[in-house]
N, C-alpha and C positions, 0 to 999 in steps of 0.2 A: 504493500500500500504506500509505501513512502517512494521516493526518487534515488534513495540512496540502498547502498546495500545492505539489509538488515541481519542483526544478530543470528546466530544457529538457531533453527526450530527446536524447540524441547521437545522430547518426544511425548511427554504425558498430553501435550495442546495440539499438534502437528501444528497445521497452518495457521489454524485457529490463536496463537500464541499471544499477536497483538491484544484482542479481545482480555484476553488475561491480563497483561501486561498493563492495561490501560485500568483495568481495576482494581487491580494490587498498586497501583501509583493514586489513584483519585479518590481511591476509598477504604474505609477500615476491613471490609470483608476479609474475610482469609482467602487467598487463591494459594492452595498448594500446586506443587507439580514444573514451578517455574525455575530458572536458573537466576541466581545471585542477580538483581533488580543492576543499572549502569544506566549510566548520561542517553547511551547510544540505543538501548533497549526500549527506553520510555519514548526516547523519539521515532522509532518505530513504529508504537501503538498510538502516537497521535491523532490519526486518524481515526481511531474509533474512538476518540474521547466522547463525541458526542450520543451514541451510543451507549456510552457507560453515564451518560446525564439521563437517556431515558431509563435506565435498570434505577440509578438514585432515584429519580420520578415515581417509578412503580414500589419501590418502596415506604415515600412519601406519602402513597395516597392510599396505602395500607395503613401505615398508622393513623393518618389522619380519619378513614373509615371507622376505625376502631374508637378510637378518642371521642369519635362526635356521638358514634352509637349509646359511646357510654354518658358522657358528660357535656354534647351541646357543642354551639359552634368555637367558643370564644378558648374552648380548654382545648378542642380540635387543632385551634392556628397553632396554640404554643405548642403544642405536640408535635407539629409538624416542625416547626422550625428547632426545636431542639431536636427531631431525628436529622434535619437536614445537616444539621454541625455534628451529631455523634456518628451519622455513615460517612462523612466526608473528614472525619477525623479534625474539622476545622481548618482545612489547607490552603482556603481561600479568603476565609475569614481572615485568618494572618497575615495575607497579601495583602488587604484591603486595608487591614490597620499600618502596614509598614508604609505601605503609597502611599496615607493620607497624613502620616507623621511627616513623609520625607515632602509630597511635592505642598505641603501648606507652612512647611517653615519657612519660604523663601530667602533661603541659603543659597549661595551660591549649586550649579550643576553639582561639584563637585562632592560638594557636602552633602546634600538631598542622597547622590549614591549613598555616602557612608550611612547615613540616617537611616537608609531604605535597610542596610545589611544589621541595625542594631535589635538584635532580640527583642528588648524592651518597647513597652506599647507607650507613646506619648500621651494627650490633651488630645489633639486631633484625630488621632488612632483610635482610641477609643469612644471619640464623636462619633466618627464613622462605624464603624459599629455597632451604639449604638442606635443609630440610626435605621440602617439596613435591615437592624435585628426587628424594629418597630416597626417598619413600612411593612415587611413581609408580615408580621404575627398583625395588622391593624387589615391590611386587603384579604389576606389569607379570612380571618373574623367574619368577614361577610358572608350572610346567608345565601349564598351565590349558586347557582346550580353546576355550573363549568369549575369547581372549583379543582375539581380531581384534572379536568384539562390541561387550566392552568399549571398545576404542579408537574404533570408530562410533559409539557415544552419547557418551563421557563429553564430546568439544570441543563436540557441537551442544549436549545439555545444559548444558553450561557456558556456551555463549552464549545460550541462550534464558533462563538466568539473569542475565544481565547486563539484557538486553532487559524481564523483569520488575522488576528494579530501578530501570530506569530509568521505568518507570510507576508505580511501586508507592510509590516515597519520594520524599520531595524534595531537589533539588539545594541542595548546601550554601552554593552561592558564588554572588553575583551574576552573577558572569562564568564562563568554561571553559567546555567539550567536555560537561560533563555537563548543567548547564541548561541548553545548546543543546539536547543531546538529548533532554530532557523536556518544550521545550515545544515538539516539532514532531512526538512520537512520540504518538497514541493511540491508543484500545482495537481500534481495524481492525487494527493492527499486533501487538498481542499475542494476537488472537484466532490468526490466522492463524501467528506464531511458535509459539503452544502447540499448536496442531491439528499443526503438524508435527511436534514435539517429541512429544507421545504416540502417533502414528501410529508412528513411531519407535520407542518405547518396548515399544506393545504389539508390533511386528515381535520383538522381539526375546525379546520372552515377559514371565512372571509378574516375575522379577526384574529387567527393564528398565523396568517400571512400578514396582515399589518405591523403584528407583536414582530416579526423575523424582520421584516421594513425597518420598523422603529430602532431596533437593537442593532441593526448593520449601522444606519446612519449614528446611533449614539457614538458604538464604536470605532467609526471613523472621524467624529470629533473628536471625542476625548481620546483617543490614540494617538491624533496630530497633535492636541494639544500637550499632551506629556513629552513626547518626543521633541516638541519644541525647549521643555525645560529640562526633559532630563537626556536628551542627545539622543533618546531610544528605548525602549522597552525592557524590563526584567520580569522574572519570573513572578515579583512580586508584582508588577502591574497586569499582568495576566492575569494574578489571582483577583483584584481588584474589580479587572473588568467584565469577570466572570460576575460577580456577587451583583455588580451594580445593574448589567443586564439582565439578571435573574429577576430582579426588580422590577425591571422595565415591561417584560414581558407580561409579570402576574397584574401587573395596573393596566394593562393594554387590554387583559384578558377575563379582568374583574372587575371592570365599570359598573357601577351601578345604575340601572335602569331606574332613575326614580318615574310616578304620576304626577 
């Protein structure tokens, strides 16, 4: 699936390996049967990241099922969004806090990198997150019928946005997870990401194609915009752009029809 020559099949996956690969990196699951996780391995399964947004998805709207059965809609959202950080082990959450420490201290380029690589959650970091964490459990809340819809697009779209970011700009730092995965990911891989990603969209109707509209164009501002300050993209603003897309989609996809 990639452009580049990809790691030895394990035999326990054969071809199937990506598939694994791409879930043993995005998620807590256990995937046995794989060889020692590498730079070059994850960028392999790129390509089905979006794919492992709809398994996170199907998970989602199982607990969420369960939750609401029991306890209504409003105990429903927070279930869901705390399963959404315990399958995803919070991998993106942390992007989101590092990007919004580094590019809102308006530090020089330079320092914003160093800021982006410090463990520690700032002011701004953890604004953004709270935030994210609020939008999602306040839309998610609504008595909404699509909401199980919602929650199947918005992770795969939010990874098929990572995936075009990572073709679409360049990596900001000689070194890191992100220029690895720009220069082993090409256009086979993003064709193939987007064909699922609207196939997807149109399943789900008119405004599941608007939601994929909206979240390219976000993507493509705020992509230029970071790059403008931070010379390019890191792993951390992928994870950023994932979380903020995810957003964009379930508001896109849970309007409220008032009378």
């Amino acid at each position: 699936m990639s452009d580049s020559t990809l790691p030895p099949t394990p035999n326990r996956w054969g071809p199937l390996w990506p598939v694994g690969e791409a879930i043993r990196f995005l998620t807590a699951i256990p995937v046995p049967g794989l060889p020692p996780m590498s730079e070059r391995s994850i960028a392999g399964a790129i390509p089905c990241f979006p794919l492992v947004g709809l398994l996170i998805g199907g998970v989602l709207v199982a607990t969420g099922s369960a939750a609401g059965a029991l306890w209504g809609d409003g105990v429903r959202a927070v279930a869901i969004v705390i399963a959404w950080a315990a399958v995803t082990a919070g991998l993106h959450l942390d992007g989101l806090a590092d990007t919004f420490d580094a590019v809102l201290s308006w530090r020089s380029r330079e320092r914003k990198l160093e800021i982006m690589r410090d463990s520690r959650i700032g002011t701004m970091g953890a604004l953004a997150l709270i935030t994210v964490i609020a939008l999602k459990i306040a839309l998610l809340a609504q008595p909404h019928p699509d909401w199980w819809l919602a929650l199947l697009l918005a992770p795969m779209v939010g990874r098929w946005a990572d995936l075009w970011s990572i073709v679409r700009f360049p990596a900001a730092q000689a070194g890191g997870l992100g220029r690895s995965f720009r220069e082993h990911v090409g256009m086979r891989a993003i064709i193939f990401a987007t064909s699922c990603a609207v196939v997807a969209a149109a399943l789900v109707g008119p405004l599941g194609l608007c939601a994929l509209v909206a979240a390219w164009l976000f993507t493509e501002w705020l992509g230029r915009r970071w790059v403008g300050e931070l010379g390019g993209l890191t792993g951390d603003t992928y994870g950023a752009l994932c979380e903020l897309t995810e957003v964009i989609v379930l508001a896109v996809l849970l309007v409220s029809v008032r009378s």
